[in-house]
C-alpha positions as CSV (number, residue, x, y, z in Angstrom):
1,X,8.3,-24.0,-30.8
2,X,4.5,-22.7,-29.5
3,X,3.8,-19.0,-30.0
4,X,3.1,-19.5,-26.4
5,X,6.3,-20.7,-25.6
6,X,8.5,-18.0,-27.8
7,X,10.1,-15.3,-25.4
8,X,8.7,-11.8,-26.2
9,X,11.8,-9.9,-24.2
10,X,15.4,-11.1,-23.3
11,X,16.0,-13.8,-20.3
12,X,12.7,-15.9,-21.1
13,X,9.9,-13.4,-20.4
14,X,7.0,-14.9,-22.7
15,X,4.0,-13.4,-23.9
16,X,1.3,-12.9,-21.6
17,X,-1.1,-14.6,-23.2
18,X,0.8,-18.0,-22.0
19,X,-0.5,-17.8,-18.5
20,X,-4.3,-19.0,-20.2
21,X,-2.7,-21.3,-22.8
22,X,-0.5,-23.5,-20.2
23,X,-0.8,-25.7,-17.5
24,X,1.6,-26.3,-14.4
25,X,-0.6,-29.0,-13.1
26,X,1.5,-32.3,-12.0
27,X,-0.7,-35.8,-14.0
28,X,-3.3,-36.9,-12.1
29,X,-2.5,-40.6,-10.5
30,X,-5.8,-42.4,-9.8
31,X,-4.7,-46.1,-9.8
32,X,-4.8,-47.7,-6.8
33,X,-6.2,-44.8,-5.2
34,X,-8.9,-46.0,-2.5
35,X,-12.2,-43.7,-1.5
36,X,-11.9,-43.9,2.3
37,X,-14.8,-42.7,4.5
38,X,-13.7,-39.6,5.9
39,X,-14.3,-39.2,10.5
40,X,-16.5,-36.3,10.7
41,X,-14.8,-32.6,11.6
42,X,-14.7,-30.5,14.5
43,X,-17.2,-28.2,15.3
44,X,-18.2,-25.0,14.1
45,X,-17.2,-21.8,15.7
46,X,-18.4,-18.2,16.4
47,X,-15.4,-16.5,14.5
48,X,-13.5,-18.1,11.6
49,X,-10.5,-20.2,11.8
50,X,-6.8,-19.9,10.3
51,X,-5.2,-22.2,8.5
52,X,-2.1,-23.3,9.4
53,X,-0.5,-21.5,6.2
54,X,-2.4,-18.5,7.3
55,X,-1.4,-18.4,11.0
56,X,2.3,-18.3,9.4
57,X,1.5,-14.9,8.4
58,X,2.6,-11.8,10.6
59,X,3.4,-8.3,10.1
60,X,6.9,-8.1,9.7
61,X,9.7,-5.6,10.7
62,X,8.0,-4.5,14.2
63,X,10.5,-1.9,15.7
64,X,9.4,1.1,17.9
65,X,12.0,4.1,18.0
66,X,14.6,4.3,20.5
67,X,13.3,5.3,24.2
68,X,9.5,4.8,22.5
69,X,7.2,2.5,23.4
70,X,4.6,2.3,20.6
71,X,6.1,4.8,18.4
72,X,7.1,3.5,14.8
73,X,5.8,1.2,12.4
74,X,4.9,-3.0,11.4
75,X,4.9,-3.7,7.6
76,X,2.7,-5.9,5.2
77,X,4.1,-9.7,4.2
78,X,3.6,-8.7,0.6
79,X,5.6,-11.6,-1.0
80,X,3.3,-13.6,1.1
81,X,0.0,-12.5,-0.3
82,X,-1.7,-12.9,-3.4
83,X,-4.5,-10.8,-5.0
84,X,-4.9,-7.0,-3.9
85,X,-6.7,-7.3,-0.7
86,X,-4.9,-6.8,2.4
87,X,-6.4,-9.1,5.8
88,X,-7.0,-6.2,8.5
89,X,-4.7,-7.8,10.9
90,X,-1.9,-7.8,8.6
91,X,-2.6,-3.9,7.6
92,X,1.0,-2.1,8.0
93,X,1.4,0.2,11.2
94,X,2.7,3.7,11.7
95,X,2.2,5.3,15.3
96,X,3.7,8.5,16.7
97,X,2.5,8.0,20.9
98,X,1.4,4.0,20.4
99,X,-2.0,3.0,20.2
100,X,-5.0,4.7,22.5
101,X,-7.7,2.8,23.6
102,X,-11.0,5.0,23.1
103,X,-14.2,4.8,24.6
104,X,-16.5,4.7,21.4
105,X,-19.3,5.8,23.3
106,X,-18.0,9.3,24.1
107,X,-15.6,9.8,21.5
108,X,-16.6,12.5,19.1
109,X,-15.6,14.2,16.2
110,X,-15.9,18.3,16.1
111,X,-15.8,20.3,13.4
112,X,-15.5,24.3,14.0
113,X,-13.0,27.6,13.1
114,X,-14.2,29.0,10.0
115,X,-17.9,27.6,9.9
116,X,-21.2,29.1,9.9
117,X,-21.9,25.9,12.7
118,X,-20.0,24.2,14.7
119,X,-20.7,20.6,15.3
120,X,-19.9,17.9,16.7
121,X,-20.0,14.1,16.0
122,X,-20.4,10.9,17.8
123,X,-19.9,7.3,16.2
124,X,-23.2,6.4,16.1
125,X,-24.5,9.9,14.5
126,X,-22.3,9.3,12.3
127,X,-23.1,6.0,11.0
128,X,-26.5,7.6,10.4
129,X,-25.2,9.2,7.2
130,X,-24.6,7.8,3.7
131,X,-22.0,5.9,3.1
132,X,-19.8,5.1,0.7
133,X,-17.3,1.5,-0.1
134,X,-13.9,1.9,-2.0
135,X,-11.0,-0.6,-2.6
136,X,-7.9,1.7,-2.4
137,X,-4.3,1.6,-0.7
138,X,-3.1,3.5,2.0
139,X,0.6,4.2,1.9
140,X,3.2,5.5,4.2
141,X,5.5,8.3,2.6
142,X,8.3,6.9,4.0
143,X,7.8,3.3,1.9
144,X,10.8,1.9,0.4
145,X,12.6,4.5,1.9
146,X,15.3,2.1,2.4
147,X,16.0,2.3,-1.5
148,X,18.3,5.6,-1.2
149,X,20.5,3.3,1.0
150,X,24.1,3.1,-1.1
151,X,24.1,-0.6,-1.1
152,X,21.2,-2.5,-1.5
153,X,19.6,-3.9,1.7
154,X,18.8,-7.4,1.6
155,X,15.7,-7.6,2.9
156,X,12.2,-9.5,1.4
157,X,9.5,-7.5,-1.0
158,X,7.3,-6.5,2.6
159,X,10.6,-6.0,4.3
160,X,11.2,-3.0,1.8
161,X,8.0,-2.2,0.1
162,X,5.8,-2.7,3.4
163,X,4.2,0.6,4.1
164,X,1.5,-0.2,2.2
165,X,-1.5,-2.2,2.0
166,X,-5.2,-2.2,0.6
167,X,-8.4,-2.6,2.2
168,X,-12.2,-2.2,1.3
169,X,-12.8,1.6,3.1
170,X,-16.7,2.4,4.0
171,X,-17.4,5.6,5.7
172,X,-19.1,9.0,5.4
173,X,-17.6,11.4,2.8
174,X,-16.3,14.4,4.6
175,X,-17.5,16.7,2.4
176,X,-21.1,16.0,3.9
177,X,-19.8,17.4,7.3
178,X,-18.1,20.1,5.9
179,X,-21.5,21.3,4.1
180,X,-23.6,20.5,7.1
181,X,-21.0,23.0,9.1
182,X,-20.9,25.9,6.2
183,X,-17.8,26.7,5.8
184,X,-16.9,30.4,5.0
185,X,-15.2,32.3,1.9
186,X,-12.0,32.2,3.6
187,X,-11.9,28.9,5.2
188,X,-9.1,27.0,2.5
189,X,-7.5,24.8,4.8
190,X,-8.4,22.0,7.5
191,X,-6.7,21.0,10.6
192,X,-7.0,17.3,11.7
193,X,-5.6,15.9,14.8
194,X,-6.1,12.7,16.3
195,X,-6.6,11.2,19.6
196,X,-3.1,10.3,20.6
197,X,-1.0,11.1,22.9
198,X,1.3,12.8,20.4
199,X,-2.0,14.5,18.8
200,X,-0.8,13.8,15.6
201,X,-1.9,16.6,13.3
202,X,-2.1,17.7,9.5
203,X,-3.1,20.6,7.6
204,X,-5.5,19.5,4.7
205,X,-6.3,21.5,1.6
206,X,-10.2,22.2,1.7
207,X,-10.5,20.8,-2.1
208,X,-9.5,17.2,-1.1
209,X,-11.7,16.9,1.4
210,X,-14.8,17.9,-0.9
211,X,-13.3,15.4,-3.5
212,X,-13.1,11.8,-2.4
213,X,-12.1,12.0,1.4
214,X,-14.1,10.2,3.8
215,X,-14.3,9.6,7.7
216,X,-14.2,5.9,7.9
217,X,-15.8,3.6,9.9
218,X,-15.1,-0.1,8.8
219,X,-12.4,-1.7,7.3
220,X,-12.4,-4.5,5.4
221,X,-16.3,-4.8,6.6
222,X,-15.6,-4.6,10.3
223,X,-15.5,-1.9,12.8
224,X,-11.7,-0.1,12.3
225,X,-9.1,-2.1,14.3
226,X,-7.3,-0.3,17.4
227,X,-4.6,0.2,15.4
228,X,-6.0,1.5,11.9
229,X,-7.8,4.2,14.2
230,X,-10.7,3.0,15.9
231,X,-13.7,4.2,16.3
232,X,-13.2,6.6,13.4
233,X,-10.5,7.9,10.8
234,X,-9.7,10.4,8.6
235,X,-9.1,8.7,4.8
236,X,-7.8,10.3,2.1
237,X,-7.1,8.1,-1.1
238,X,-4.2,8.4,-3.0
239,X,-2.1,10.8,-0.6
240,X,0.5,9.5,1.6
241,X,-0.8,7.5,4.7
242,X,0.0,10.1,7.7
243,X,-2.4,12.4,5.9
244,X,-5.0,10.0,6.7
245,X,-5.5,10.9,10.3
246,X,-6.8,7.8,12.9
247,X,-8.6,8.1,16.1
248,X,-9.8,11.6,14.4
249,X,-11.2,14.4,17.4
250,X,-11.1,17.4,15.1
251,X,-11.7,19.3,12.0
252,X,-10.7,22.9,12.1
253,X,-11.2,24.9,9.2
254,X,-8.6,27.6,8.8
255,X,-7.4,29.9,5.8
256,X,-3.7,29.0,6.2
257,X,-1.8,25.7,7.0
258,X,-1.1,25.3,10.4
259,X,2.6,24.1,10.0
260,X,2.7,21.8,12.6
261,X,5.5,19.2,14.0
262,X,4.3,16.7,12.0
263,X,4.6,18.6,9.1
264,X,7.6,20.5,9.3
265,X,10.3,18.8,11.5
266,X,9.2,15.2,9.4
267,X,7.0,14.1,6.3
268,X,8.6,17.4,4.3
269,X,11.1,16.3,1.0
270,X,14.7,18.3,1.5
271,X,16.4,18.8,-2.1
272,X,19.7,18.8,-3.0
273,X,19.8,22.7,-2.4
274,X,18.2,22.1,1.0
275,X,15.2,23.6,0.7
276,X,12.2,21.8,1.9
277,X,9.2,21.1,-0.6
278,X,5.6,20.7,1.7
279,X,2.2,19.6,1.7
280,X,3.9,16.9,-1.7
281,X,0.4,14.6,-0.8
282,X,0.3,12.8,-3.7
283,X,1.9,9.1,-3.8
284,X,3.7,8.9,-7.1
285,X,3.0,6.0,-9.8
286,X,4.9,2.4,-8.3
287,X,4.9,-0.9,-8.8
288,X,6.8,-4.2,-7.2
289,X,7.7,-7.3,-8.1
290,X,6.7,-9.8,-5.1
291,X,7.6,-12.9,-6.7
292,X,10.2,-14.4,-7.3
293,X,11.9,-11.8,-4.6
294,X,14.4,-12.3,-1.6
295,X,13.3,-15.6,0.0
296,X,11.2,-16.9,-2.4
297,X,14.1,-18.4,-4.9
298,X,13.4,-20.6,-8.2
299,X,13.9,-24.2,-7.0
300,X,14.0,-25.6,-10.2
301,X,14.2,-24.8,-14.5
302,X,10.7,-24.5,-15.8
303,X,8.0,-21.8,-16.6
304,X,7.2,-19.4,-13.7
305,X,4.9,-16.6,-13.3
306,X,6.4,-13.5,-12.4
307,X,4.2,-11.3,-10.2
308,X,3.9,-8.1,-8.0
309,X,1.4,-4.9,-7.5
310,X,1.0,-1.3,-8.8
311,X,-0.6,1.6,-7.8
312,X,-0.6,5.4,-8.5
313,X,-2.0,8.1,-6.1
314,X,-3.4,9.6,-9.2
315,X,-5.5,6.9,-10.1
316,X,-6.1,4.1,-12.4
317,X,-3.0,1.8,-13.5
318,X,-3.1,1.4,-17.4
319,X,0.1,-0.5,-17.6
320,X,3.3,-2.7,-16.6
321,X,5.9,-4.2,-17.9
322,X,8.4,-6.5,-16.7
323,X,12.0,-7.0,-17.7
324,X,14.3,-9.9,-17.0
325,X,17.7,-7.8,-18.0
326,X,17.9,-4.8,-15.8
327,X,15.3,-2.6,-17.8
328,X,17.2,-3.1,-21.2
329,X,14.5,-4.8,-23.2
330,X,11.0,-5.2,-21.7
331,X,7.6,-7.0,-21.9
332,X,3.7,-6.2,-21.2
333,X,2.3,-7.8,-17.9
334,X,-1.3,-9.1,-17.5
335,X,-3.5,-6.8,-14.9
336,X,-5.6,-9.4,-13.1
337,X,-8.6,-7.2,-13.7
338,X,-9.9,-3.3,-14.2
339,X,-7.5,-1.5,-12.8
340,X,-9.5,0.7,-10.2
341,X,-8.7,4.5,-8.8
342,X,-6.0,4.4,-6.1
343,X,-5.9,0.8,-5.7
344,X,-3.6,-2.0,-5.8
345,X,-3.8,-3.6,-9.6
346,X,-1.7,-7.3,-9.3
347,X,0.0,-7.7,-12.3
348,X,1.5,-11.2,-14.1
349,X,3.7,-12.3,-16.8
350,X,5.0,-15.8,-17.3
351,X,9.0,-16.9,-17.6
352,X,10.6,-19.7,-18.8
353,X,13.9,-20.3,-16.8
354,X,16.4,-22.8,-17.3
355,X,19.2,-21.1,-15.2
356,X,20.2,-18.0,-16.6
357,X,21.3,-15.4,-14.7
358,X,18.1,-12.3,-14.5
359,X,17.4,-9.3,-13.2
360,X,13.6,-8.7,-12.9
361,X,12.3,-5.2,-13.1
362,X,8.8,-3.8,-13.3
363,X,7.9,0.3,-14.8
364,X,4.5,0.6,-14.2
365,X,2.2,3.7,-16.2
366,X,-0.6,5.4,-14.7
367,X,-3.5,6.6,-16.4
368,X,-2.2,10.1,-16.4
369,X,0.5,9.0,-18.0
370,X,3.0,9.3,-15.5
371,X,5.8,6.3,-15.6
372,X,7.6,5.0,-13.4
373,X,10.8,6.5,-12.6
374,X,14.4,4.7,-12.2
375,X,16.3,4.8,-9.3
376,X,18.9,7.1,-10.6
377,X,15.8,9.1,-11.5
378,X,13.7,8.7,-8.5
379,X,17.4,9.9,-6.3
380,X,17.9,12.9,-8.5
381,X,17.7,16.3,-6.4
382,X,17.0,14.6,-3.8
383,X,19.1,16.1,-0.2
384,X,21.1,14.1,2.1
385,X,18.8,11.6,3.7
386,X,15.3,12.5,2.0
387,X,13.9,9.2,1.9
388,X,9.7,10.1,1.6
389,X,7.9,9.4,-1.5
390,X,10.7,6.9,-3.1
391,X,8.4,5.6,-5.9
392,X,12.0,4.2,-8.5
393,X,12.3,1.3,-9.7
394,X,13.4,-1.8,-7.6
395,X,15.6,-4.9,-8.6
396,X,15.5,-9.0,-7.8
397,X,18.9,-10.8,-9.1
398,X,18.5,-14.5,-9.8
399,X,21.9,-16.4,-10.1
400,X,22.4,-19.5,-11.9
401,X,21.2,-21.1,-9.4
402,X,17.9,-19.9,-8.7
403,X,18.8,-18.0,-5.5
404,X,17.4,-14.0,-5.6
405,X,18.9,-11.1,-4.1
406,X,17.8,-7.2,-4.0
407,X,20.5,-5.8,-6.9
408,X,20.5,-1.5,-8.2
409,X,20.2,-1.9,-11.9
């Protein structure tokens, strides 16, 4: 048997190394084969085209809250994607009042309270600053928060792990503003509120804000969407998504939190004690397996490449591994590339099935160190019904015939 081909953890996980050694690729058939002239295409067009495939693709799970309209949240088709990048119209949604439409003309951004000067901020003074371009993920605290259900729900990767996508974020770093404005001694906190009708608001630490928080602009190289907080947005990577305030108005430095709705009667983590632990920013170390997952079944015996994401709100991924037995024995993944800073790192590792029954797992390890909890982990102290910031481990069942389903290992 090929080193290649010799299974480096139970149920057929083989080394890594096998995915530049092999080759999938069906024989080429050239006899009787005819070169045809080809009719010439259509025309070209002022914006880009779909393909059919990529029409397919949708945000999935649209739902606004009872007696809402607008108010609740659209996820990303991860098992449909490949690489890290996530398109801008498939970017997950969370609104509290629906999305406004702003006139980016007259919209402004102010920034006063405990400041030597206060200011204010239109779109295009803004864009007048340095900027700055980073790859990172923005993540919903309530992701996967279907995972402290009893039973598992059978639903697809997106369908669970959805809240979270990645994009390439250019904007102004906030700290820029913040000096411009001087803000005093006591001034420790920030106040952000957006343009909604639900003025959705969060207290910031002052400290985050001079570290890598920006006020973005573009998305993925074009002006923010509507929906991602257009003309301007508060981005702050590696803490949960909410944080990350769209259609920003204002900046008010304070020296305490402001405690508001959004921060107290939601996006707060009840123990088993029921105390409630706020201001828990930070998006814990993660990972997923996308494929093979709930809908995407193995058709057939052969090799396959087991894939999925990581990410850590701390920073860099520096490892995965995958197991094909419910975490008993495991295996080192591939990272597609550098693992970069709050960002989604895709991870491979190739299988050989021949219809065994598995139960794929991923533990991913952050460059902090931090590893991935299990689920009985991830649950532990947890209060009745605390679902934010569910970072455990998640499990696909193949049966014997190739058909997956969401198991708790």
């Amino acid at each position: 048997m090929s080193q290649l081909l010799k299974p480096v953890a139970a149920n057929g996980l083989l080394s890594r190394r096998h995915l530049l050694g092999a080759s999938l690729a069906a024989p080429l058939l050239v006899a009787g084969q005819q070169a045809l002239g080809a009719a010439p295409g259509g025309p070209m067009t002022p914006v880009g085209r779909l393909s059919a495939e990529g029409e397919a693709l949708t945000r999935i799970g649209i739902g606004s809250q009872p007696g809402t309209v607008g108010s609740g949240a659209s996820r990303t088709p991860l098992e449909q994607l490949s690489g890290t990048l996530t398109p801008s119209r498939l970017h997950f949604e969370r609104h509290h009042a629906g999305v406004p439409t702003l006139d980016p003309g007259s919209h402004e951004l102010r920034v006063y309270g405990l400041v030597d000067r206060p200011l204010a901020f239109k779109v295009e003074t803004l864009a007048r600053y340095p900027m700055v371009t980073r790859y990172q993920f923005l993540e919903c605290s309530g992701n996967s928060g279907v995972m402290i259900a009893p039973e598992p729900v059978q639903n697809t990767c997106g369908g669970i792990h959805g809240l979270v996508s990645e994009s390439e974020w250019t904007g102004v770093p906030v700290r820029y503003l913040l000096e411009e404005a001087g803000i005093r001694s006591e001034g420790g906190w920030v106040i952000a509120d957006g343009a909604d009708a639900a003025r959705m608001a969060r207290s910031i630490p002052v400290a985050k804000l001079f570290d890598d928080a920006i006020i973005a602009l573009y998305q993925n190289g074009e002006p923010l969407r509507p929906e991602n907080g257009y003309p301007m947005r508060l981005f702050l990577p590696g803490w949960e998504g909410n944080a990350s305030i769209k259609w920003l108005q204002n900046l008010v430095v304070t020296n305490q939190p402001a405690y508001s709705k959004d921060e107290t009667s939601k996006y707060t983590d009840r123990d088993a004690d029921g105390r409630a632990a706020m201001f828990t920013f930070e998006m814990g170390v993660k990972s997923v397996i996308t494929s093979p997952s709930l809908q995407l079944d193995m058709s057939r015996h052969g090799v396959y490449q087991v894939s999925g994401l990581a990410w850590s709100g701390a920073g860099r991924i520096k490892s995965v591994e995958v197991s094909a037995d419910g975490g008993r024995t495991w295996a080192p993944a591939a990272l597609d590339s550098e693992a970069k800073s709050k960002s989604l790192t895709r991870f491979r590792i190739p299988l050989q099935w021949s219809g065994q029954p598995l139960d794929l797992v991923s533990r991913a390890t952050d460059e902090r160190g931090a590893v991935q909890p299990t689920r009985a982990e991830a649950l532990e102290g947890r209060g009745v019904g605390a679902f934010y910031h569910y970072n455990g481990m998640q499990a696909w069942h193949v049966d014997n015939a190739g058909t997956v389903s969401h198991v708790y290992v």
